[in-house]
DOMARTOR-482666 format. One record per atom (N, C-alpha, C): residue in one letter; x, y, z; atom name. Coordinates in steps of 0.1 Angstrom, whole numbers, always signed. Layout:
REM DOMARTOR-482666
- residu | xx | yy | zz | atome
- a | X | Y | Z | CA
...
REM end
This chain:
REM DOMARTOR-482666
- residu | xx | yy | zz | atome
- x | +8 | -12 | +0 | N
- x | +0 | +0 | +0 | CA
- x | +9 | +12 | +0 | C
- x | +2 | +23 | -10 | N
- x | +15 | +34 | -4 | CA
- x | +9 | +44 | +6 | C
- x | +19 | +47 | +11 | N
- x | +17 | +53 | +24 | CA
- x | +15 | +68 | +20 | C
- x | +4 | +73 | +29 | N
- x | +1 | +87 | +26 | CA
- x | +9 | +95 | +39 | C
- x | +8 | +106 | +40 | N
- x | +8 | +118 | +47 | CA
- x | -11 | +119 | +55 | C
- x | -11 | +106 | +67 | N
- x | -26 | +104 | +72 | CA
- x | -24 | +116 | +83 | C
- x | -36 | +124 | +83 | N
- x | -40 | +137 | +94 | CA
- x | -53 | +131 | +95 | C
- x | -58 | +135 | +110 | N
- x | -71 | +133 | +116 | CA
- x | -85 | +141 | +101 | C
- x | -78 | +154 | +99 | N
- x | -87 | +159 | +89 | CA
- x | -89 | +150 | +78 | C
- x | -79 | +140 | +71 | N
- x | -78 | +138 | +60 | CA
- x | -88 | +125 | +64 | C
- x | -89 | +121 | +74 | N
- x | -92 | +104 | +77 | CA
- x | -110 | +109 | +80 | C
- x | -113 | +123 | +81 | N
- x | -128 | +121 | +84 | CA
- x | -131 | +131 | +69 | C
- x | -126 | +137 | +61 | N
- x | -126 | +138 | +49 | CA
- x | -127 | +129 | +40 | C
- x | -120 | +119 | +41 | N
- x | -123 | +104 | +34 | CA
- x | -139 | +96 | +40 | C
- x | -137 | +97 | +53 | N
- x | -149 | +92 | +55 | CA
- x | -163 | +101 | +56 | C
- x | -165 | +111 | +53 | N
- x | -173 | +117 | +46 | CA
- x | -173 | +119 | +30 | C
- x | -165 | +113 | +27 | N
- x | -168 | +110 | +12 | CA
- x | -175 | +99 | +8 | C
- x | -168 | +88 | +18 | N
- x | -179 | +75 | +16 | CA
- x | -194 | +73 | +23 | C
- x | -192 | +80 | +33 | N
- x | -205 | +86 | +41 | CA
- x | -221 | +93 | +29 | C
- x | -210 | +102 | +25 | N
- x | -220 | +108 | +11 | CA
- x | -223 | +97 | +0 | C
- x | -211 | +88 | +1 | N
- x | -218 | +85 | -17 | CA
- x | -225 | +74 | -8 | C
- x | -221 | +63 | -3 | N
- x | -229 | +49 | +0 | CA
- x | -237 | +47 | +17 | C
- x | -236 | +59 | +27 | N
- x | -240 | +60 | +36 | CA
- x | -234 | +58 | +46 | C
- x | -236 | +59 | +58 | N
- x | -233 | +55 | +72 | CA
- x | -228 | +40 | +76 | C
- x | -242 | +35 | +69 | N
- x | -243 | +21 | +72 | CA
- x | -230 | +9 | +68 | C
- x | -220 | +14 | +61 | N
- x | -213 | +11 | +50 | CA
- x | -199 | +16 | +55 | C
- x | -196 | +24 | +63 | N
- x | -185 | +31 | +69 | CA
- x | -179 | +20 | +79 | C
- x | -166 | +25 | +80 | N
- x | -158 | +15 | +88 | CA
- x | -139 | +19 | +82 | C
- x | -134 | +16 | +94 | N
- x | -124 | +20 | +94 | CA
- x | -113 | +10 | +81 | C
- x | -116 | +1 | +78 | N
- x | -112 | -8 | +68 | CA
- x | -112 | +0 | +52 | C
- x | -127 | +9 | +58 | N
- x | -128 | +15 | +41 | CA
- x | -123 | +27 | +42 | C
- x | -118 | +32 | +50 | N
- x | -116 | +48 | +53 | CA
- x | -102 | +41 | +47 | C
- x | -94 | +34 | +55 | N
- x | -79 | +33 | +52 | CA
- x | -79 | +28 | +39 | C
- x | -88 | +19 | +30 | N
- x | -84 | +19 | +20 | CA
- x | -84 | +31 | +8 | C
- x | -97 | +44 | +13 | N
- x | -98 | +52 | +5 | CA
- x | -83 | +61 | +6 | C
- x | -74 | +62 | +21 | N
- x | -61 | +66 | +19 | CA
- x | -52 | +61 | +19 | C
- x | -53 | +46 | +11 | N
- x | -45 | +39 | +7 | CA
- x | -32 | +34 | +14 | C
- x | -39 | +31 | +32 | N
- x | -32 | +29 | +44 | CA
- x | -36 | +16 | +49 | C
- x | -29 | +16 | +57 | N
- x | -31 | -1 | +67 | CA
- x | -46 | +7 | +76 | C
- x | -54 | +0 | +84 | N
- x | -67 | +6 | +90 | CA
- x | -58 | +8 | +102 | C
- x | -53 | -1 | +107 | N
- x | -42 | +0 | +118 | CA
- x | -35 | +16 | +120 | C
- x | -32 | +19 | +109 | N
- x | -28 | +31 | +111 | CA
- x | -32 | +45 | +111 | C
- x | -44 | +40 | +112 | N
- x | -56 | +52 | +111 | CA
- x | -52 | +57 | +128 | C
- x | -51 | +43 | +134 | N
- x | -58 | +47 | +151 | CA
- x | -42 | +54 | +157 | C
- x | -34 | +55 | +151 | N
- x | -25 | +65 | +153 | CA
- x | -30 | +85 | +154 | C
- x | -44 | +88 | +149 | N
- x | -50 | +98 | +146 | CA
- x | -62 | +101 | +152 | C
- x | -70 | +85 | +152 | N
- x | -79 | +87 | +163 | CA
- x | -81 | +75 | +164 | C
- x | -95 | +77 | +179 | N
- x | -93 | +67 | +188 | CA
- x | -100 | +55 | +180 | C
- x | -108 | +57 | +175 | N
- x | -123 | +46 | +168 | CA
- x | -128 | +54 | +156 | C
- x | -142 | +46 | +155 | N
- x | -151 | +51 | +150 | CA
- x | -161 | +58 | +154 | C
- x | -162 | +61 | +164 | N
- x | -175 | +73 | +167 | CA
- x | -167 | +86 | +171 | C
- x | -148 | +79 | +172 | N
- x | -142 | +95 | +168 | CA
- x | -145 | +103 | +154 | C
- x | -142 | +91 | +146 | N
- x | -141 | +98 | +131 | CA
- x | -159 | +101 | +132 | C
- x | -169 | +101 | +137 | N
- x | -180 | +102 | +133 | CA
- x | -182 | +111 | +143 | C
- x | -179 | +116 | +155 | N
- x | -177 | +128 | +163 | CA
- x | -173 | +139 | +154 | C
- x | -162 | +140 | +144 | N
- x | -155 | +146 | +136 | CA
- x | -164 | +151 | +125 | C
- x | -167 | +140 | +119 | N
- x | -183 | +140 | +108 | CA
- x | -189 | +152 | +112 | C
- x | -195 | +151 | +125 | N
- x | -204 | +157 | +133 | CA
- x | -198 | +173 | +131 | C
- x | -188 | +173 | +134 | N
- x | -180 | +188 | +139 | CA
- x | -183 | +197 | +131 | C
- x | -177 | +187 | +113 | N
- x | -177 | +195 | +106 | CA
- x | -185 | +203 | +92 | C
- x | -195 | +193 | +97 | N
- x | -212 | +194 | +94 | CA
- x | -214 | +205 | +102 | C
- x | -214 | +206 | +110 | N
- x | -225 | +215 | +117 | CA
- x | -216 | +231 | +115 | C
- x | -202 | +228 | +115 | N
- x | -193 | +241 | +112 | CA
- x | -198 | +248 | +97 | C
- x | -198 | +236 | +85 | N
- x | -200 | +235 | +73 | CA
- x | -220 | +242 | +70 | C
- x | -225 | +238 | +76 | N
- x | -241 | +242 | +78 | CA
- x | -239 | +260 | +80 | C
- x | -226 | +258 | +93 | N
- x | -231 | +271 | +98 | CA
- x | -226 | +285 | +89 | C
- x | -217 | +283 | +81 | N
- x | -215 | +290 | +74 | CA
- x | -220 | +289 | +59 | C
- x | -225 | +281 | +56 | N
- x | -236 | +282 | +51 | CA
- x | -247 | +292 | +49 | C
- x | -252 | +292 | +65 | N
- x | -258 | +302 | +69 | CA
- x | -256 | +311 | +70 | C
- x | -244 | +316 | +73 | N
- x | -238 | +331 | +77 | CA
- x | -241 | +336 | +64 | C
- x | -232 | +330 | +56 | N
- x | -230 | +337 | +39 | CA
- x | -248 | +337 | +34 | C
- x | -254 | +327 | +36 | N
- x | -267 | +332 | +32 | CA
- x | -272 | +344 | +35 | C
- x | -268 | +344 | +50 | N
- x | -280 | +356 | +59 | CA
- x | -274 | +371 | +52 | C
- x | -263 | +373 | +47 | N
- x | -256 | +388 | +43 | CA
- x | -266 | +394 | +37 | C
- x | -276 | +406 | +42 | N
- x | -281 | +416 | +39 | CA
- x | -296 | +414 | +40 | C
- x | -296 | +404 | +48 | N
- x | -311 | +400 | +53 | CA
- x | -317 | +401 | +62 | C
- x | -327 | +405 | +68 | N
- x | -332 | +409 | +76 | CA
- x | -346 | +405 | +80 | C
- x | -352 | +405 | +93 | N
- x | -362 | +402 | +100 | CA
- x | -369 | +385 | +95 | C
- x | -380 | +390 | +92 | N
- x | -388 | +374 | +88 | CA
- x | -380 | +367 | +76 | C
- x | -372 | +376 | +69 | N
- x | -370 | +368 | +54 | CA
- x | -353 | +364 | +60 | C
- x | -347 | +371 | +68 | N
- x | -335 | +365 | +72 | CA
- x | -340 | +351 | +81 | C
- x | -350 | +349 | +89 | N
- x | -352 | +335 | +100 | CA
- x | -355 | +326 | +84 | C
- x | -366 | +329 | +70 | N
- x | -368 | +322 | +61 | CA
- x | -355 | +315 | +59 | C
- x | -347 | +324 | +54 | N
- x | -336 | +318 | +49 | CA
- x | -326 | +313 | +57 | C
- x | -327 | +313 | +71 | N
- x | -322 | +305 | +81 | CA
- x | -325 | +291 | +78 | C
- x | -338 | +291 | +79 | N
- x | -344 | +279 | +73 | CA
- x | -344 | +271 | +59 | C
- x | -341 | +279 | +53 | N
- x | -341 | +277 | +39 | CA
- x | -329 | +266 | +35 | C
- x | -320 | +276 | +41 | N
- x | -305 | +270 | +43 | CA
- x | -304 | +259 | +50 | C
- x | -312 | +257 | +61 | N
- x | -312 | +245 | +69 | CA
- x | -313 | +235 | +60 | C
- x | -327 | +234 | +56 | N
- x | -331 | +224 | +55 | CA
- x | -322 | +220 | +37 | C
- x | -321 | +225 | +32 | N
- x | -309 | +223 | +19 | CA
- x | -296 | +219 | +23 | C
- x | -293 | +223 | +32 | N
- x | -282 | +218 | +39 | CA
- x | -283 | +204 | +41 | C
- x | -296 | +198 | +50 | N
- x | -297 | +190 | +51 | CA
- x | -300 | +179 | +44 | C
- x | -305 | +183 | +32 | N
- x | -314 | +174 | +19 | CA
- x | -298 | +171 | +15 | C
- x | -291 | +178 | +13 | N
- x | -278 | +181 | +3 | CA
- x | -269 | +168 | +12 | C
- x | -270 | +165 | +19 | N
- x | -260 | +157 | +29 | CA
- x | -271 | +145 | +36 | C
- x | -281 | +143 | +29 | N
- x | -287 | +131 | +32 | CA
- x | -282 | +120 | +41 | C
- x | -273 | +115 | +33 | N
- x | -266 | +100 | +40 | CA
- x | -258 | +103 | +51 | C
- x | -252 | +116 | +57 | N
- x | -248 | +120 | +67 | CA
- x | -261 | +124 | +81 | C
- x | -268 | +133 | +74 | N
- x | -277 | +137 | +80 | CA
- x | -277 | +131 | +92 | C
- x | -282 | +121 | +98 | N
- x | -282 | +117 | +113 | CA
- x | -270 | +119 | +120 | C
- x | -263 | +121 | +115 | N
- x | -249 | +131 | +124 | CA
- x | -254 | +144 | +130 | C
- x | -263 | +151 | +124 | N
- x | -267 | +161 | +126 | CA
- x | -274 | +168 | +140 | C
- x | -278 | +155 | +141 | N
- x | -282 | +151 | +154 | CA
- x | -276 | +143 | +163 | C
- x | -284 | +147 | +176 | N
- x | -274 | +140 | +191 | CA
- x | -276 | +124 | +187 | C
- x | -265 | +118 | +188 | N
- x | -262 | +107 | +192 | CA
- x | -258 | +103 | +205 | C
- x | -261 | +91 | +210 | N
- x | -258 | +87 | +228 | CA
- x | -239 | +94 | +225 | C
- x | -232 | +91 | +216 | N
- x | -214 | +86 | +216 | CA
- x | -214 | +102 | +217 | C
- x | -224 | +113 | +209 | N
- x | -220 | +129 | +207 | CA
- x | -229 | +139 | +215 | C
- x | -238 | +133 | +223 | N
- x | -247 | +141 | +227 | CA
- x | -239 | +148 | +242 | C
- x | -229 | +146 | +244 | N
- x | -222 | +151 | +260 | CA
- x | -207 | +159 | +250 | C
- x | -206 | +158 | +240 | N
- x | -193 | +161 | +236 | CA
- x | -196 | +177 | +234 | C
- x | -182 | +180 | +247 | N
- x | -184 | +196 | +247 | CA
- x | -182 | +203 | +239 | C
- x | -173 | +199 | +224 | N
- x | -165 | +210 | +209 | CA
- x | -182 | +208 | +205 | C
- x | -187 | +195 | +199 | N
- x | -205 | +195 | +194 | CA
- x | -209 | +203 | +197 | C
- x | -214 | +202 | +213 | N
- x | -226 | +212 | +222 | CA
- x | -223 | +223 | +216 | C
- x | -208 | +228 | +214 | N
- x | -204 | +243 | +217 | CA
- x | -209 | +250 | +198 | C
- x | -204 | +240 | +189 | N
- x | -203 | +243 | +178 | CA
- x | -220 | +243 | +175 | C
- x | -229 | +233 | +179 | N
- x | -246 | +234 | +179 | CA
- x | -247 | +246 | +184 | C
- x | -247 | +246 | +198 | N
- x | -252 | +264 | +202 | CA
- x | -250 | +278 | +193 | C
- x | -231 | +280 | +186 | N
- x | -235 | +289 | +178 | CA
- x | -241 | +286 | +168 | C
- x | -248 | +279 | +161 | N
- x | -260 | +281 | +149 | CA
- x | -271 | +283 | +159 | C
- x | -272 | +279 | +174 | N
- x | -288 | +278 | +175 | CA
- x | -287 | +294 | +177 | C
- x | -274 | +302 | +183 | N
- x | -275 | +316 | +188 | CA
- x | -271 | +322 | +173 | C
- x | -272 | +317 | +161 | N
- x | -270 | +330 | +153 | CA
- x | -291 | +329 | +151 | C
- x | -300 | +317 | +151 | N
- x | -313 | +318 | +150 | CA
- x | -318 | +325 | +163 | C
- x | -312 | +328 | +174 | N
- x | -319 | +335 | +185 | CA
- x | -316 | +350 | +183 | C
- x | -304 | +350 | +176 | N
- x | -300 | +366 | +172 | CA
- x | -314 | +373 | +163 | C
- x | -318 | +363 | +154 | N
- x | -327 | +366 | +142 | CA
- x | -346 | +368 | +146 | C
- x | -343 | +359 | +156 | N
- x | -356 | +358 | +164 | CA
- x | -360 | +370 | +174 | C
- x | -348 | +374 | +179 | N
- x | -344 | +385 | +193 | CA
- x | -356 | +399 | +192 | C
- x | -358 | +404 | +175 | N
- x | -368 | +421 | +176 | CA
- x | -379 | +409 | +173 | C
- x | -381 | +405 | +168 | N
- x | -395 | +394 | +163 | CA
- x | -402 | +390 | +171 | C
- x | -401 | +381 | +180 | N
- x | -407 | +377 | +186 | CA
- x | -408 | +385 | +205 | C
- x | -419 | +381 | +210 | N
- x | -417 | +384 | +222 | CA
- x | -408 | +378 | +234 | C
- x | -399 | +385 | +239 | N
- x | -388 | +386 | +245 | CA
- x | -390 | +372 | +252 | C
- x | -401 | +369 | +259 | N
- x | -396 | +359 | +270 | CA
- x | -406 | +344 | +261 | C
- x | -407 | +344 | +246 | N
- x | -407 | +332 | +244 | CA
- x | -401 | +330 | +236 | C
- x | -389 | +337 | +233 | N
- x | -375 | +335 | +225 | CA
- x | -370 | +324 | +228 | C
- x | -368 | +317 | +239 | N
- x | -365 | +303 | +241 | CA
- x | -372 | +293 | +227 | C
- x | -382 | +290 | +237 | N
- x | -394 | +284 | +232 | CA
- x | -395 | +284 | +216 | C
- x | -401 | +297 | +209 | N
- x | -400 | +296 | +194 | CA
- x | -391 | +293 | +189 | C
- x | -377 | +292 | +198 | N
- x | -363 | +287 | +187 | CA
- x | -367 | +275 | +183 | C
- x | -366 | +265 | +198 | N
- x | -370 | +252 | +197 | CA
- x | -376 | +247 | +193 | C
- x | -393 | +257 | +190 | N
- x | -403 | +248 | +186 | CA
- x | -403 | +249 | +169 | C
- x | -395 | +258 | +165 | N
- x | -390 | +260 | +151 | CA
- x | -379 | +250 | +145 | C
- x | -371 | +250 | +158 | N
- x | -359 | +240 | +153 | CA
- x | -363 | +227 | +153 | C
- x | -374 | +222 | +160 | N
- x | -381 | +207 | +159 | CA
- x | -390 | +204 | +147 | C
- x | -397 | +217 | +146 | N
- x | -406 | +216 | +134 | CA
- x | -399 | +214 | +118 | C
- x | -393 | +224 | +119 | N
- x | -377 | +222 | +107 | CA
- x | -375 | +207 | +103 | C
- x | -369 | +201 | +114 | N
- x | -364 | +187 | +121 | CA
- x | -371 | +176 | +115 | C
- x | -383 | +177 | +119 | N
- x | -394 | +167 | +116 | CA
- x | -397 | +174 | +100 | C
- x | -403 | +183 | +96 | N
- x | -409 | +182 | +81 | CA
- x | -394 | +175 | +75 | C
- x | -380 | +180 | +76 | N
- x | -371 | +177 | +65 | CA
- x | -371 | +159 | +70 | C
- x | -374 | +155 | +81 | N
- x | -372 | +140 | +83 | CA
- x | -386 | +134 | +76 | C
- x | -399 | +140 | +74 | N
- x | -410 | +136 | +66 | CA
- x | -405 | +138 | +51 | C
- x | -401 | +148 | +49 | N
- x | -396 | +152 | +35 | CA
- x | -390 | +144 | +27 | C
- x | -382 | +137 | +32 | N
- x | -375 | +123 | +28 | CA
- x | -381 | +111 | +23 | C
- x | -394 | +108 | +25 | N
- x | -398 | +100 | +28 | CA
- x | -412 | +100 | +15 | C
- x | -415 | +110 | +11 | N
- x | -423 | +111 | -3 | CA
- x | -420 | +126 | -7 | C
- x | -422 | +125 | -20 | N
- x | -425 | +135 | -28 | CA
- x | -433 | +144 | -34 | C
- x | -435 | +154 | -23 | N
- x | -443 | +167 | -23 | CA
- x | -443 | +181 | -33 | C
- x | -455 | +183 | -39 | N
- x | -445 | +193 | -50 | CA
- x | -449 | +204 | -43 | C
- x | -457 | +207 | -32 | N
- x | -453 | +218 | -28 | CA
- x | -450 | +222 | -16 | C
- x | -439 | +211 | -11 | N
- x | -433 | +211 | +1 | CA
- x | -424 | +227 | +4 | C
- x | -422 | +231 | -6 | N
- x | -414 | +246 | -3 | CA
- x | -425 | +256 | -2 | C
- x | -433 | +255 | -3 | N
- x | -447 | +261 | +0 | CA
- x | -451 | +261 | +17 | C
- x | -450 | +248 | +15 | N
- x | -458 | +240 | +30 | CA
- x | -448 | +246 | +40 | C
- x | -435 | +245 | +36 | N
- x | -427 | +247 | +44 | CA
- x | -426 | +261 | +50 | C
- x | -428 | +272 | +38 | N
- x | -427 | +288 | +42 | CA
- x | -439 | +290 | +54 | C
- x | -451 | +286 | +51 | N
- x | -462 | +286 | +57 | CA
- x | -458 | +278 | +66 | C
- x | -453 | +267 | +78 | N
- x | -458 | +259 | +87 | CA
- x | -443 | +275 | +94 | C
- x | -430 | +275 | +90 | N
- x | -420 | +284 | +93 | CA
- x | -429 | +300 | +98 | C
- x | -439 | +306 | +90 | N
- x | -448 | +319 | +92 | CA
- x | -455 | +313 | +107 | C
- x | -460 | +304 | +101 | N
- x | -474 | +301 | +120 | CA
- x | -469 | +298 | +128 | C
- x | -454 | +294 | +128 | N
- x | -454 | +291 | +142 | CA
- x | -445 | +308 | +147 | C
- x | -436 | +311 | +135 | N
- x | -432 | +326 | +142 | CA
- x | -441 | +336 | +149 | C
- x | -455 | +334 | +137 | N
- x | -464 | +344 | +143 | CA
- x | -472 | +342 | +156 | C
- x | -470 | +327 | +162 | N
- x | -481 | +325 | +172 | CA
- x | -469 | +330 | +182 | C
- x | -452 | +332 | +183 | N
- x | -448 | +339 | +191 | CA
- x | -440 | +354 | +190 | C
- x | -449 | +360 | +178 | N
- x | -445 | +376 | +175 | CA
- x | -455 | +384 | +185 | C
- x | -446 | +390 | +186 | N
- x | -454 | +403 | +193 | CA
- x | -463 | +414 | +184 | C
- x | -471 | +416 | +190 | N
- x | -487 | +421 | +183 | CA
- x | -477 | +433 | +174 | C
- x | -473 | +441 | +174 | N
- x | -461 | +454 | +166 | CA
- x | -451 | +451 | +155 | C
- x | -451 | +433 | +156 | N
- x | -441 | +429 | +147 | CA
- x | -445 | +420 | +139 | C
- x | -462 | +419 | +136 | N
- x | -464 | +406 | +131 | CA
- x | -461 | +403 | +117 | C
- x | -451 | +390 | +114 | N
- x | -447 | +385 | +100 | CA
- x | -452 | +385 | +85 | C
- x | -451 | +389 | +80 | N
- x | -460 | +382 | +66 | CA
- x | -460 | +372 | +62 | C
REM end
């Protein structure tokens, strides 16, 4: 085999390649080292297992999402900046299918403090967006009940094909903002 120049980046770079094309289910440290044309053995020089390299997955997904978003949000503002918070979300997430459950807490990722840390800034750039919108003390509340709702249509979304799911979607995104806007700010 010839031996590469193996870095932790390169080893969940490869395994997000295989992740993307043939899925999760399919990953394993046997196929990562052959995609960098290494012994598997010498992966664990880099990291510990496999729910490191899928901790990693995780990291760089949600870093990758988040700027995503940033670059969308430039020059956006109020209801149509949270739209395109969402917008972005959920294309983000359609776009990375076979990954997608990384996206979410796993038992192996759900205590891991770089995750927590790197989740909270997307959830606070949507609390930033929410902050003149909605009323002050159910800013909590509508993040989450937006981030669940999100959650669930794109995990329905998957599953048949709707032709006016970008429809359904603007609208279920409008009623739940408005049922926590304040009477002076209400959405279109």
């Amino acid at each position: 085999m010839t031996q590469r120049n193996v870095t932790k980046t390169k080893i969940i770079q490869a395994a997000m390649e295989i992740g993307t094309n043939t899925g999760l289910h399919d990953l394993s440290m046997p196929q990562i080292a052959k995609v960098l044309g290494v012994r598997s053995q010498s992966l664990y020089n880099h990291v510990s297992n496999l729910d490191d390299v899928l901790t990693g997955i995780s990291l760089q997904l949600t870093a990758d999402s988040r700027q995503t978003i940033l670059t969308g949000l430039v020059g956006k503002t109020g209801v149509d900046a949270v739209l395109t918070f969402f917008h972005l979300t959920r294309t983000f997430w359609l776009t990375h299918l076979n990954l997608a459950p990384l996206l979410f807490n796993r038992a192996s990722t759900a205590t891991n403090p770089d995750l927590l840390a790197s989740r909270q800034q997307t959830v606070a750039i949507l609390d930033t967006l929410l902050r003149d919108l909605v009323r002050p003390d159910s800013l909590t509340l509508c993040s989450k009940t937006l981030r669940s709702a999100v959650t669930g249509f794109c995990l329905e979304e998957v599953k048949q094909t709707d032709t006016q799911a970008d429809q359904q979607f603007d609208q279920m995104v409008l009623v739940i903002l408005k049922a926590f806007t304040a009477p002076d700010t209400t959405p279109s």
